[in-house]
C-alpha positions as CSV (number, residue, x, y, z in Angstrom):
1,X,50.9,9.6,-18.1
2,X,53.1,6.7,-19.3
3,X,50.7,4.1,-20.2
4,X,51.3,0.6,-21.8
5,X,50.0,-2.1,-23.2
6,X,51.7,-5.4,-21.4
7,X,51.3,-9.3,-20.9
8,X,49.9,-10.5,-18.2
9,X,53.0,-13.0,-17.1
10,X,54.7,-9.8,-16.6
11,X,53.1,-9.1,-13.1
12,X,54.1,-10.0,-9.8
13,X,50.8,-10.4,-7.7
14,X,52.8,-10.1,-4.4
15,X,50.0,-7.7,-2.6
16,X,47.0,-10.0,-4.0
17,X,46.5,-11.2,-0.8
18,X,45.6,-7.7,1.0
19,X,42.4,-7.7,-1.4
20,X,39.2,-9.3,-0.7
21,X,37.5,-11.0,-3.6
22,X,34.3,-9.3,-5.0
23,X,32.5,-11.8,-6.7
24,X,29.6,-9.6,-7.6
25,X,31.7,-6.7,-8.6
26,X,34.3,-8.9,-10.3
27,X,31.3,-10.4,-12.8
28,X,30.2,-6.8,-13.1
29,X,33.7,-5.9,-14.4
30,X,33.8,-8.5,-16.5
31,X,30.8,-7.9,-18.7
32,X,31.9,-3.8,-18.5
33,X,34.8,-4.5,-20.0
34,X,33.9,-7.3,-22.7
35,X,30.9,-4.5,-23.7
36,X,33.0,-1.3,-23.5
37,X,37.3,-1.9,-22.8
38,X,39.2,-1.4,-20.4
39,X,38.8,2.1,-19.2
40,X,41.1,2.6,-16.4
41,X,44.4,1.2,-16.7
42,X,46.1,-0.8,-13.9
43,X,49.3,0.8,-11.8
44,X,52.5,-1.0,-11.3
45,X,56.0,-0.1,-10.2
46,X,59.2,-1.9,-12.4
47,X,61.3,-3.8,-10.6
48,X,64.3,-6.5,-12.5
49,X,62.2,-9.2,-12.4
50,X,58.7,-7.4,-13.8
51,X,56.1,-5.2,-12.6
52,X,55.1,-5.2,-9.2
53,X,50.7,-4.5,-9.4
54,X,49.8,-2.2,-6.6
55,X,46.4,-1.1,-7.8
56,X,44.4,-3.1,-10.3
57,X,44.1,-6.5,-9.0
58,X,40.0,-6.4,-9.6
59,X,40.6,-5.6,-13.3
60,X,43.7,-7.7,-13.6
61,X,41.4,-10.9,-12.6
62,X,38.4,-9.7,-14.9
63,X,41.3,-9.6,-17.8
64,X,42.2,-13.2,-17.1
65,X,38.7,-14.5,-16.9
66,X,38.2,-12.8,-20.8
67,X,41.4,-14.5,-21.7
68,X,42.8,-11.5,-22.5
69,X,46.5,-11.7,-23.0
70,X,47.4,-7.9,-22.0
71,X,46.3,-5.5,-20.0
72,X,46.8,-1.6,-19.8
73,X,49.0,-0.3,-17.5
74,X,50.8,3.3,-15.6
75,X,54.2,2.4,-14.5
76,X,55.2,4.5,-11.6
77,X,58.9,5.1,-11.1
78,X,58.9,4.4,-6.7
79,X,59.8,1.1,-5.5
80,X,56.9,-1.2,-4.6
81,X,57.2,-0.2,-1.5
82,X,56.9,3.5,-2.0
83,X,54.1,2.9,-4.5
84,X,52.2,1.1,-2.0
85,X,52.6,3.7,0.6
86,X,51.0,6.0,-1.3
87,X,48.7,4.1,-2.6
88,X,47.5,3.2,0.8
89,X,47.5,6.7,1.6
90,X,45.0,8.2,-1.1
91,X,41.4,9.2,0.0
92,X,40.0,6.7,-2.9
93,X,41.2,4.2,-0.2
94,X,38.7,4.7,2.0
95,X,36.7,2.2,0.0
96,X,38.6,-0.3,0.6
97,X,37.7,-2.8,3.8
98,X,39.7,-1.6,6.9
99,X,40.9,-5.5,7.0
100,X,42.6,-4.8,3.5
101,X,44.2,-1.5,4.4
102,X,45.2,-3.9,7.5
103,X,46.5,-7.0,5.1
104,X,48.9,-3.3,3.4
105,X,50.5,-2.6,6.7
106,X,50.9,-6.2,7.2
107,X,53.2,-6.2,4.4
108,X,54.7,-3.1,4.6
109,X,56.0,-4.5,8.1
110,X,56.9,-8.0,6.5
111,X,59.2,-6.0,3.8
112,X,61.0,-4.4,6.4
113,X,59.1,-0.9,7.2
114,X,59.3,-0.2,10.7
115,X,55.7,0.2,12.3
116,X,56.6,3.8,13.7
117,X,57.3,5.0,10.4
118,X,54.2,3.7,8.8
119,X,52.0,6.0,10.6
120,X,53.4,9.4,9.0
121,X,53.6,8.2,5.7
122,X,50.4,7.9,5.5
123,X,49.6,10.7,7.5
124,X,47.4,9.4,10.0
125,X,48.3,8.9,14.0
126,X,49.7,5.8,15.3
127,X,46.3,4.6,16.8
128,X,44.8,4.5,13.3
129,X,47.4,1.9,12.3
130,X,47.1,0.3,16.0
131,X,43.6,0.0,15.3
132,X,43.8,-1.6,11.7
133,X,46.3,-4.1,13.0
134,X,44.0,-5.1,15.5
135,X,41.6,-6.0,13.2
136,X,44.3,-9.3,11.9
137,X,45.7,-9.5,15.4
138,X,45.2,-13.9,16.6
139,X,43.0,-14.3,13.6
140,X,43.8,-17.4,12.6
141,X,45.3,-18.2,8.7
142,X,42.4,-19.7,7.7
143,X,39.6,-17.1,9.1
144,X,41.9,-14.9,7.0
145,X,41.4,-16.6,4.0
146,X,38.0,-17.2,4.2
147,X,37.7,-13.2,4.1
148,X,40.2,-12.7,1.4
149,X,38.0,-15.7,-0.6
150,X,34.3,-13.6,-0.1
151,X,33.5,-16.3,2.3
152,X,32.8,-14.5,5.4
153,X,32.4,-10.8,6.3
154,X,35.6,-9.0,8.7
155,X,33.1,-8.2,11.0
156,X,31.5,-11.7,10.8
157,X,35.6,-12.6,11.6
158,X,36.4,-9.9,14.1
159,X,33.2,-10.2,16.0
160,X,31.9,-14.1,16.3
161,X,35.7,-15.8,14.7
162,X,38.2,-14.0,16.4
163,X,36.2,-14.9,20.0
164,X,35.1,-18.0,19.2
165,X,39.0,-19.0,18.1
166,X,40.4,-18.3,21.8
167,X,38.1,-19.8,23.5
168,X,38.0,-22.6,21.3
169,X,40.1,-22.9,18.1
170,X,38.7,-26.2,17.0
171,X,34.8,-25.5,17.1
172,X,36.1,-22.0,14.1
173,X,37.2,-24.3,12.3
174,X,34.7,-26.9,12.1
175,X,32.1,-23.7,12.0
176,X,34.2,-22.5,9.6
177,X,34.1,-25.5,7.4
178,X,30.4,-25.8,7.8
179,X,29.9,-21.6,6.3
180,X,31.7,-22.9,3.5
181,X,29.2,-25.3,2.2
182,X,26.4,-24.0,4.1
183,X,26.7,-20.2,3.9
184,X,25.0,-18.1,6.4
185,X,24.4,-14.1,6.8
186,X,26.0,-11.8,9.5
187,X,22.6,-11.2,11.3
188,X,22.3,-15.4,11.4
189,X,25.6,-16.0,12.6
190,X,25.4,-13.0,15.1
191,X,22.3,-14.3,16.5
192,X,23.6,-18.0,16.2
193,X,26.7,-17.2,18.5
194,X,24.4,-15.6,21.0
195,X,22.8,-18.8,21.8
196,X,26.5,-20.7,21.3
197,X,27.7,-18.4,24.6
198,X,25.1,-19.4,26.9
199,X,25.3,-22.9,26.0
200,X,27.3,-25.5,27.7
201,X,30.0,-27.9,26.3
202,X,27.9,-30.7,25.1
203,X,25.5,-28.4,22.9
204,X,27.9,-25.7,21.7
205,X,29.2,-28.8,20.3
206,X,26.1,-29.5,18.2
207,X,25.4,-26.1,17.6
208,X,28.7,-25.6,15.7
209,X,28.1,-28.8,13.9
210,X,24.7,-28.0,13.0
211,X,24.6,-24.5,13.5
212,X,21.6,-24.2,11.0
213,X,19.5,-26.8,13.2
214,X,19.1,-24.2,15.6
215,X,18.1,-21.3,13.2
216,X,15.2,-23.7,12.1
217,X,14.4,-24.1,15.6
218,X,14.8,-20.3,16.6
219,X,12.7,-19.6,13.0
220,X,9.6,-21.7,14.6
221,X,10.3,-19.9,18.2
222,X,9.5,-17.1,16.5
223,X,6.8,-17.6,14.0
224,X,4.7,-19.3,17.4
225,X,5.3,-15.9,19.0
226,X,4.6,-14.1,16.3
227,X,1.2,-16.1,15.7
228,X,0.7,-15.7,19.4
229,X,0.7,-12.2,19.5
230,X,-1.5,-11.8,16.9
231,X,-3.9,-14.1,19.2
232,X,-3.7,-12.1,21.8
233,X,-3.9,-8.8,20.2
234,X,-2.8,-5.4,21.7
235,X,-4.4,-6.3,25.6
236,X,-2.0,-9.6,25.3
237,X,1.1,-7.7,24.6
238,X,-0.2,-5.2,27.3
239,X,-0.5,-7.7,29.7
240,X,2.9,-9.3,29.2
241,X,4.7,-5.9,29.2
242,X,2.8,-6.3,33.1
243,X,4.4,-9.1,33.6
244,X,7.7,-7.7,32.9
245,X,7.6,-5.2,35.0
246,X,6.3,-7.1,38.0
247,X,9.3,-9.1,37.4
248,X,11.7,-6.3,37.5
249,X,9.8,-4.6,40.5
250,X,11.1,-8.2,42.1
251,X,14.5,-7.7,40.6
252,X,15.4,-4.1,42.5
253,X,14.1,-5.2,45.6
254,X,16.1,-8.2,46.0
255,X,19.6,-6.6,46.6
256,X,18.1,-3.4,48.7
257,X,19.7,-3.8,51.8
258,X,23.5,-4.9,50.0
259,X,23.1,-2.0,48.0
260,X,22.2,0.6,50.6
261,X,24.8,-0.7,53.1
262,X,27.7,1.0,53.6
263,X,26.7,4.3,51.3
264,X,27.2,7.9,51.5
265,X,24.6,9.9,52.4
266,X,25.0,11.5,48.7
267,X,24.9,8.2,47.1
268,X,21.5,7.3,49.2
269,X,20.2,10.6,48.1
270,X,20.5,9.8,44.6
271,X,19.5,7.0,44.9
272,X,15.9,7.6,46.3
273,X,15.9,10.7,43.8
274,X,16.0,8.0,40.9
275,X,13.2,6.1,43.2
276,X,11.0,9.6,43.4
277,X,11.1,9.4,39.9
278,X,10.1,6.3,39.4
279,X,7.0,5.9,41.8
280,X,5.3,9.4,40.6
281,X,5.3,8.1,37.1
282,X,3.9,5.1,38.7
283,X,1.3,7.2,40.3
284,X,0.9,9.0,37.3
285,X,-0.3,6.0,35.2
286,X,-2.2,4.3,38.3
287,X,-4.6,7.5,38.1
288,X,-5.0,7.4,34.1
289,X,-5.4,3.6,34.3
290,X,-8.1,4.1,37.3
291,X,-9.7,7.0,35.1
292,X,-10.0,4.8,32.2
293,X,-11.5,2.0,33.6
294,X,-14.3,3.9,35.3
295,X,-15.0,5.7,32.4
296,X,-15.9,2.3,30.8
297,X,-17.7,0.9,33.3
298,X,-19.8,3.8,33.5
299,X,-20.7,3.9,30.0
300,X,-19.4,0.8,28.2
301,X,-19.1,0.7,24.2
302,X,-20.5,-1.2,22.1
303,X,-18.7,-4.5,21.2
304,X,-20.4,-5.1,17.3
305,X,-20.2,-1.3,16.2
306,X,-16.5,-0.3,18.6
307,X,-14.1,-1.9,16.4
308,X,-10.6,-2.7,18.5
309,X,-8.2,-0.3,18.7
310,X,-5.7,-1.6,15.4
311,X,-7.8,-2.9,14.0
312,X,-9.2,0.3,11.7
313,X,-8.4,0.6,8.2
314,X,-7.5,4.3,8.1
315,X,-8.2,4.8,4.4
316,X,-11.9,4.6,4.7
317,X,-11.8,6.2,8.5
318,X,-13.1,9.6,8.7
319,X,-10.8,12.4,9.9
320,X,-10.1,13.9,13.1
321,X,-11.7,17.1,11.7
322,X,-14.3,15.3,10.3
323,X,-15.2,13.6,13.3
324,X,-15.5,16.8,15.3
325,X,-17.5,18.7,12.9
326,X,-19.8,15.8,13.4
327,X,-19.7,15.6,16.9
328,X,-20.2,19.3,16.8
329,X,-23.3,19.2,14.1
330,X,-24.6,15.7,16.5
331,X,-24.4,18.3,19.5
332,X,-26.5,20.8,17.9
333,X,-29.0,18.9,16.2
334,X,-29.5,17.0,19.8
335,X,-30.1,20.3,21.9
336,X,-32.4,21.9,18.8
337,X,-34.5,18.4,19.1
338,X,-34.5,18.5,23.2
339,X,-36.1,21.9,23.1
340,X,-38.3,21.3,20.7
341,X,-39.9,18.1,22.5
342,X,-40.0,20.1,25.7
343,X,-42.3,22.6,23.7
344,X,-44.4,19.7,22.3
345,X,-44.3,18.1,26.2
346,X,-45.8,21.4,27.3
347,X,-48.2,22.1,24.4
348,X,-50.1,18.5,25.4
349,X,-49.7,19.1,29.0
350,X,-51.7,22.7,28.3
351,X,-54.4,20.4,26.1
352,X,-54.9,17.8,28.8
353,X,-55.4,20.4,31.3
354,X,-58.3,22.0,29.0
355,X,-60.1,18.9,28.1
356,X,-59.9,17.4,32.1
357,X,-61.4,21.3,32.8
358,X,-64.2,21.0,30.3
359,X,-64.7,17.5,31.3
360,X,-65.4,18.7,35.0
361,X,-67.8,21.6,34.1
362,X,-69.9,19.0,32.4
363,X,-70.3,16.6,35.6
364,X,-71.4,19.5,37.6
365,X,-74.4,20.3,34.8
366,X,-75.8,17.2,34.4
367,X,-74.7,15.1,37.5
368,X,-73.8,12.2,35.7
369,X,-70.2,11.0,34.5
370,X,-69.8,11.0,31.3
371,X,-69.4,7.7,29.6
């Protein structure tokens, strides 16, 4: 392995661009090597007017921010085109962000590689370099950079940027401008552009102005829901999940007749097949919710000992075995104790019979009731 020891004003950082910034992994790197060295030396290809970095650009930045003045380096012997093919084309790549192994065909084409050619090289199909390409396809400059600078995320770009751009290229970059003071995370922005598409003209304007107004507002939406449910407990959730379905019952039979007309037998047939389905579940839980409530009514609990269902703390509860060996041991006890009373119920009967006998004799002696 030829390795040396070269300045850093000998580089050409022509492919820095196709690599996001890591800020977290760069400051990592940084105190790594002040602690330890450099471990792993950076890979160039020579070219007349230096060496061309194809991997290294990570530990070439956390060299400069040491103030080192030289770096370790393999020289490989391929042009910088070459060098980068392969490169791109090793396994270890697969950690890289598809929107950097994007930025690498990018370049490749730029230098003069024909697209068609690409794909073999790196021995993948040509839908694998279709797709990458995709991924930088109408993104606008600046949305670029702002994933090259750690700014924002390539699916935060591809997914809520790249849409937002064609339909309306001036509201990304006033967003755009707003993330970079204001920095928000993938789920925010995802839930933020949610509300953006449903909005009209006047708000999305506001909302991309002041896009963190409405988290606040969706934040309190939320937390008065939250607080709501816990109000209403388990029957209020139950009750709303009622609701729901009463308004989807309303849904499907709204459009009965446009859908049926004009279908084939076959399509009616699977149709109602789907509706069989549906009505003996519906059956199903009308009898359990009818067998339930008469089982209450016929022998309600009691409210200050039946603690609400959720409302148990499980690690001072009794277990499901534990409660039937009780239930079991209750049982027993119970029937032992109902026999017994029915043997002291007969033994006074039997006493009561005696005494009213003897009393009876004693009237017929004397005459007289007894006092």
């Amino acid at each position: 392995m030829n390795i040396h020891n070269t300045d850093l004003h000998q580089f050409d950082l022509r492919y820095q661009h196709t690599r996001v910034v890591q800020r977290g992994a760069l400051n990592k790197l940084v105190q790594s090597i002040s602690q330890y060295g450099q471990q792993l030396p950076v890979i160039a290809t020579k070219e007349k007017n230096g060496l061309v970095l194809i991997d290294g650009y990570l530990r070439f930045s956390a060299m400069r921010q040491l103030n080192k003045d030289t770096i370790n380096v393999q020289v490989l012997t391929d042009s910088a085109q070459q060098a980068l093919i392969h490169y791109l084309g090793q396994l270890q790549n697969n950690l890289h962000q598809p929107i950097e192994q994007a930025w690498m065909i990018v370049a490749l084409i730029e230098e003069g590689m024909p697209q068609a050619k690409i794909a073999p090289q790196l021995g993948r199909d040509k839908s694998w370099v279709s797709r990458r390409l995709s991924l930088v396809t109408d993104l606008p400059d600046e949305i670029q950079q702002a994933i090259r600078q750690g700014e924002i995320s390539s699916w935060v770009a591809n997914r809520i940027f790249k849409p937002l751009a064609r339909a309306n290229a001036q509201h990304a970059k006033t967003l755009l401008n707003v993330l970079k003071k204001h920095p928000m995370s993938s789920r925010e922005l995802a839930r933020w552009f949610s509300q953006y598409q449903t909005a009209n003209q006047g708000q999305r304007t506001l909302l991309v102005e002041q896009p963190a107004l409405l988290l606040r507002a969706l934040k309190t939406k939320d937390e008065t829901h939250q607080h709501e449910v816990l109000q209403s407990g388990p029957e209020g959730d139950w009750l709303h999940d009622l609701q729901v379905t009463q308004s989807l019952i309303k849904r499907l039979m709204k459009p009965l007749h446009r859908l049926l007309a004009g279908q084939s037998t076959q399509q009616i047939d699977v149709l109602s097949q789907h509706f069989t389905a549906l009505d003996q579940q519906y059956h199903v839980f009308q009898q359990q919710f009818q067998e339930v409530i008469n089982a209450y009514r016929r022998d309600p609990p009691d409210d200050s000992t039946t603690p609400r269902e959720g409302n148990l703390d499980t690690r001072n509860q009794p277990t499901t075995q534990t409660i039937t060996q009780h239930r079991t041991s209750s049982d027993s006890s119970t029937a032992e104790e109902k026999v017994h009373s029915r043997k002291v119920a007969a033994y006074h009967i039997e006493a009561s019979r005696t005494l009213l006998a003897d009393k009876g004799e004693c009237r017929t002696d004397s005459g007289n009731t007894p006092s």
